[in-house]
C-alpha positions in Angstrom: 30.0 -170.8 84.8 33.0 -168.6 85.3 36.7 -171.0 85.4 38.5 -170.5 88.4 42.2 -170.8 88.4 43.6 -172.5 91.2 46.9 -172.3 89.9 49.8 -173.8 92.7 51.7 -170.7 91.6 52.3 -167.3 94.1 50.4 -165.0 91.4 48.6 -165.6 88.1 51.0 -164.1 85.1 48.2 -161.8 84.7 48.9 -159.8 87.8 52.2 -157.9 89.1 51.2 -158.5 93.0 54.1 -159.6 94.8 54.1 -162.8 97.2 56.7 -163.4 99.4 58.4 -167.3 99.0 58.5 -167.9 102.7 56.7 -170.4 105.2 53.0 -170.9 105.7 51.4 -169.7 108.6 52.3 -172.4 111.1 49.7 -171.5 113.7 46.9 -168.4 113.4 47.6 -165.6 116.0 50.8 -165.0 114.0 49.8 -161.8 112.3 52.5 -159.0 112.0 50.8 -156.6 109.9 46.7 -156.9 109.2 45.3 -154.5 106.2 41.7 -154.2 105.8 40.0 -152.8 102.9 36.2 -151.9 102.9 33.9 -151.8 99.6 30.4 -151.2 99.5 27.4 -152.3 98.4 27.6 -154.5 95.9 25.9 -158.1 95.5 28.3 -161.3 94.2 27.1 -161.5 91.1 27.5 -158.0 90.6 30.8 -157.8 91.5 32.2 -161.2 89.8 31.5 -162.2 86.5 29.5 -159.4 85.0 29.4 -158.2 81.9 29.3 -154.6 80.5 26.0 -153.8 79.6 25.3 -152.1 75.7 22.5 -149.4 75.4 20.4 -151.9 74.2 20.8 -153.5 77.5 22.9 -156.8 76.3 26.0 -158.0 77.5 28.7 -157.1 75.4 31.1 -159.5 76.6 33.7 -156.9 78.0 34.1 -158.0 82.1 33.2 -154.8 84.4 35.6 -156.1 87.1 38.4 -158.9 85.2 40.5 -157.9 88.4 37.8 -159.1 90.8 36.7 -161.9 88.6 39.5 -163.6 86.8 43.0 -162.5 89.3 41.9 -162.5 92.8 40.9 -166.4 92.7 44.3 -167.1 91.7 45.9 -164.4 93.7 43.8 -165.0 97.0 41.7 -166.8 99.2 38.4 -166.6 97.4 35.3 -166.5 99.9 32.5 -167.5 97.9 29.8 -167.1 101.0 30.5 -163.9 102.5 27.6 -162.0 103.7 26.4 -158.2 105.3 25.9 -158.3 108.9 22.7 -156.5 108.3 21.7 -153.2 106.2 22.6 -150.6 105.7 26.3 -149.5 106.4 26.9 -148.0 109.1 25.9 -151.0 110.9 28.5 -153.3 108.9 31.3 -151.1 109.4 30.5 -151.2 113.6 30.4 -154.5 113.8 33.8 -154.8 111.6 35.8 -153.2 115.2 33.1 -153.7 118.0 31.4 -157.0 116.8 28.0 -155.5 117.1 26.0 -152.8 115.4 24.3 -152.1 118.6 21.0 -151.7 116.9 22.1 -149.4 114.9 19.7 -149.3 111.5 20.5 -146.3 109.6 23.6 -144.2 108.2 22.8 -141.3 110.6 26.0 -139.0 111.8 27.9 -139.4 115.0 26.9 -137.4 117.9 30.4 -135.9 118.2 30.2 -134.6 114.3 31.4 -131.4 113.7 29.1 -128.9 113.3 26.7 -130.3 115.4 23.8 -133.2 114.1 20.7 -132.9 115.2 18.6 -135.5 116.2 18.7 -139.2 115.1 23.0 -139.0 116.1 24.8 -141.9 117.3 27.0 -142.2 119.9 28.3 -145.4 121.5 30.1 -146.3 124.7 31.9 -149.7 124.6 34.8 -151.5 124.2 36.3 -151.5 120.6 39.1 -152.9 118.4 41.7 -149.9 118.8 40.7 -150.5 122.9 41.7 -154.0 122.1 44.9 -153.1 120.3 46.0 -150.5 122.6 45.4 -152.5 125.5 47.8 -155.2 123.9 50.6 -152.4 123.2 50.1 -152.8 119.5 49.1 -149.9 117.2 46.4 -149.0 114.1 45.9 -146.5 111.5 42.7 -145.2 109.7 43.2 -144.0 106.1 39.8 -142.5 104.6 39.8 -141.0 101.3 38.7 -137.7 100.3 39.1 -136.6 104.1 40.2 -133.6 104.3 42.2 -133.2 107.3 43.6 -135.2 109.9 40.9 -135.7 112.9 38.1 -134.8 110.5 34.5 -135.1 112.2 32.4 -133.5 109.6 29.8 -135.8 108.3 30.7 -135.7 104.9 33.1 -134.3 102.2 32.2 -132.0 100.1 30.2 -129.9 102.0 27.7 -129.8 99.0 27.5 -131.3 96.1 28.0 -135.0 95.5 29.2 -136.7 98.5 32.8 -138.8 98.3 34.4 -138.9 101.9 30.9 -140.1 103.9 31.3 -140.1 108.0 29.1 -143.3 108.1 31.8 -145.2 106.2 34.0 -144.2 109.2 32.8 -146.4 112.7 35.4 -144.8 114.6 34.2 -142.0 114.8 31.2 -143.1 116.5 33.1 -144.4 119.6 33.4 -142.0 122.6 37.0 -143.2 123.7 38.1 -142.3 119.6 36.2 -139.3 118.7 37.0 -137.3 121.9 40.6 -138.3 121.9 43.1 -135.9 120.1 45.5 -138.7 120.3 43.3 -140.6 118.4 42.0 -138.9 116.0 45.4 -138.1 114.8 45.9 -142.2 114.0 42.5 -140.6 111.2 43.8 -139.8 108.3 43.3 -139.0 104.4 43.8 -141.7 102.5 46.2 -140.4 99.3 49.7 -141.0 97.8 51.4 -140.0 101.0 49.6 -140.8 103.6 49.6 -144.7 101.9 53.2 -144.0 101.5 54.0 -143.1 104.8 51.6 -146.2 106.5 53.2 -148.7 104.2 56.9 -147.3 105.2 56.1 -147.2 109.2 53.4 -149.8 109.3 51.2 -150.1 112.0 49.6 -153.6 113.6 46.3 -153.0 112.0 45.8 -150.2 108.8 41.7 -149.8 108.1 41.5 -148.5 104.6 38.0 -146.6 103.1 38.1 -145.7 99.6 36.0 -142.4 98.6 32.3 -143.7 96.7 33.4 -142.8 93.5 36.7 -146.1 94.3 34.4 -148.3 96.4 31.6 -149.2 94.3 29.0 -147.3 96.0 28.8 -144.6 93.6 27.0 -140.9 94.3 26.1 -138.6 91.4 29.2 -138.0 89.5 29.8 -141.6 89.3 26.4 -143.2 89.1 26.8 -145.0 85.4 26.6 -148.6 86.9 29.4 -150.0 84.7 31.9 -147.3 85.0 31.6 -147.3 88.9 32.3 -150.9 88.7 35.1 -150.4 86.4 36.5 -147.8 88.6 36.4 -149.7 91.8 37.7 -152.9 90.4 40.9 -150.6 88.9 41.3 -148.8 92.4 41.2 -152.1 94.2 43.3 -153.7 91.7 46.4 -150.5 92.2 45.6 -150.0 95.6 45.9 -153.8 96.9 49.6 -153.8 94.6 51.2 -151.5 96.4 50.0 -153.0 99.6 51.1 -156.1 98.9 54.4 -155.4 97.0 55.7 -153.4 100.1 57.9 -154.5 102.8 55.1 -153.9 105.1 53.3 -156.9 104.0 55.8 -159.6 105.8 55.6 -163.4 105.3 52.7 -163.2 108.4 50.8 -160.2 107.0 47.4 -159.9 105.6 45.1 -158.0 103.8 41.4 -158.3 104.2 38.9 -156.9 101.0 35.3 -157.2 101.8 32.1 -155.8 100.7 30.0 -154.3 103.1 26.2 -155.5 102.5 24.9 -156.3 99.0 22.8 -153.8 96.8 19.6 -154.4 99.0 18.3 -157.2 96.4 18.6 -159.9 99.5 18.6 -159.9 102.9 20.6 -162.9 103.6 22.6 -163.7 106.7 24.8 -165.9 108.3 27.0 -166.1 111.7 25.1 -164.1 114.6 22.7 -162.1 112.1 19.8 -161.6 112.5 17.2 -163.6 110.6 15.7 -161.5 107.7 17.7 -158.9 108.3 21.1 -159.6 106.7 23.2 -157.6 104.4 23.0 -159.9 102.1 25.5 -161.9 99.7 28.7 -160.5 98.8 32.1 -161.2 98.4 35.4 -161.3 100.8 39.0 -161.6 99.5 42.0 -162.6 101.8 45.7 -161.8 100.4 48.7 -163.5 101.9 51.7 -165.5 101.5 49.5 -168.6 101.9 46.3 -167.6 100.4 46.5 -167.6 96.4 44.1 -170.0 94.8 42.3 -171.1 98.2 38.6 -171.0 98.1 35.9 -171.4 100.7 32.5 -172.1 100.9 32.1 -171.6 104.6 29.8 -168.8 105.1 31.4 -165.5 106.7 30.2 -161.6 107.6 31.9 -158.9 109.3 31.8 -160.6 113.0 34.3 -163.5 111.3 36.6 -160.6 109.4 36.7 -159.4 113.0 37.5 -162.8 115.0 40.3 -163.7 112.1 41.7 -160.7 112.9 41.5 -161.1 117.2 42.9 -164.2 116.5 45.6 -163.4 114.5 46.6 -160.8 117.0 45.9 -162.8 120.0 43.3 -160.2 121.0 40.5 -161.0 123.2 36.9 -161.3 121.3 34.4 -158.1 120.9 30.7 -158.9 121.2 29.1 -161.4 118.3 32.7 -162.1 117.2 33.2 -164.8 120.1 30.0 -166.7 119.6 30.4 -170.4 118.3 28.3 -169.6 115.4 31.0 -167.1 113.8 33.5 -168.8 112.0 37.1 -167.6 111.7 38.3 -167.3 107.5 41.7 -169.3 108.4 41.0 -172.1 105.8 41.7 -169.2 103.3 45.2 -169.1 104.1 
């Protein structure tokens, strides 16, 4: 069994993230800055306490993600029953800003793409968590890597070739009030050394982060060797939820939000409005903020309870599955 520090401490030694010494959370729906970064397709055990794997196939006792596994427990609210609203991603990523996957079971382009899909496209009408925001006066930012351009719409990136920037990683885009909106699209951007810069400088209420699938674990063919695309993630997390964190963005009543999409298809587990048999299966979700280092939780969460935490937070009102009674918000991990 892995040890789990739980150390009273801001941050383990073993880590540079910065926490700021000010006061708990006093109440939820306190949030001035809410970060959220999606990775994909890995189970728990995959993702925490693995070893690399020899030729032989035996562990060699070298840790594929010592970020994931030994730091974040003592840096974060640790949720040890966090599950895929269903498979495969697409769906996940809907319900994390509409509370629903609207029966969506498949990775298949938006209808507003650019050039134009052909059949099997999805378009959807109704109300969404940048509706929510705007309505409240507040304001959001979409940061995908490997986009190439502001507004993008094609379905992937690369146009050939192995596939890093994918579309159906992107649920905005599948929303008629985001994807026909130049005003909108312009909150899309690349998600690279400046543009992070430049979001972490000016923050906005809510920043939704999508590492390329060479950083987010999913892997495509020019990172398919299993350890080194869990290596690589783990690092990229690891950089990428430092400079978050160490910025002035991330106030005493910020937070950042790391979950995992769906597991690797080895389960269909569910919890909290899923449907039965037809989970995403067990992953892993991590919650950073002044209040959360060392906290664990074995309350069972998915993408409708990432969502509610963060209507909460902002005093938004809820989207779809995210108000039922069976969702639970993550505020014990902070």
């Amino acid at each position: 069994m892995l040890r789990r520090t739980t150390s009273a401490a801001c941050l383990a030694a073993t880590m540079a993230l910065a926490c700021a010494a000010s006061p708990a959370l006093a109440q939820p729906k306190q949030f001035d800055h809410v970060f959220v970064i999606m990775m994909e397709n890995q189970s728990f055990d995959e993702v925490v306490g693995r070893n690399v794997i020899d030729a032989n196939g035996n562990p060699t006792g070298a840790w594929d993600t010592p970020f994931i596994t030994f730091t974040a427990p003592a840096v974060s609210g640790f949720a040890f029953q966090y599950f895929g609203v269903t498979h495969p991603s697409l769906p996940n990523y809907l319900a994390t800003i509409a509370g629903d996957f609207f029966k969506i079971q498949d990775d298949n382009p938006s209808c507003y793409a650019q050039p134009a899909p052909g059949p099997g496209c999805h378009q959807i009408s109704a109300t969404n968590l940048v509706d929510s925001l705007e309505n409240a006066g507040l304001t959001w930012t979409v940061l995908e890597e490997s986009a190439p351009k502001v507004g993008y719409l094609g379905p992937r990136y690369p146009d050939s070739g192995p596939t890093l920037y994918a579309q159906k990683h992107n649920p905005f885009l599948y929303f008629q009030d985001i994807a026909t909106n130049g005003n909108r699209l312009a909150r899309i951007q690349p998600l690279n050394s400046k543009t992070l810069a430049s979001a972490l400088a000016t923050p906005t209420t809510l920043t939704y982060l999508v590492p390329n699938q060479c950083h987010d674990q999913h892997g495509t063919s020019t990172c398919s060797n299993y350890d080194s695309l869990l290596q690589e993630g783990d690092s990229y997390l690891k950089n990428l939820a430092q400079q978050i964190v160490t910025s002035s963005a991330f106030t005493a009543n910020s937070a950042l939000f790391v979950v995992w999409d769906e597991d690797d298809y080895s389960s269909r587990e569910a919890c909290c409005a899923s449907p039965n048999g037809n989970g995403g299966g067990h992953t892993l979700g991590l919650v950073f903020s002044s209040t959360s280092a060392g906290k664990q939780s074995l309350t069972q969460y998915n993408e409708y309870s990432l969502l509610r935490t963060i209507e909460e937070g902002l005093n938004l009102p809820y989207l779809g599955n995210s108000g039922k009674s069976t969702v639970a918000s993550m505020w014990d991990l902070f």
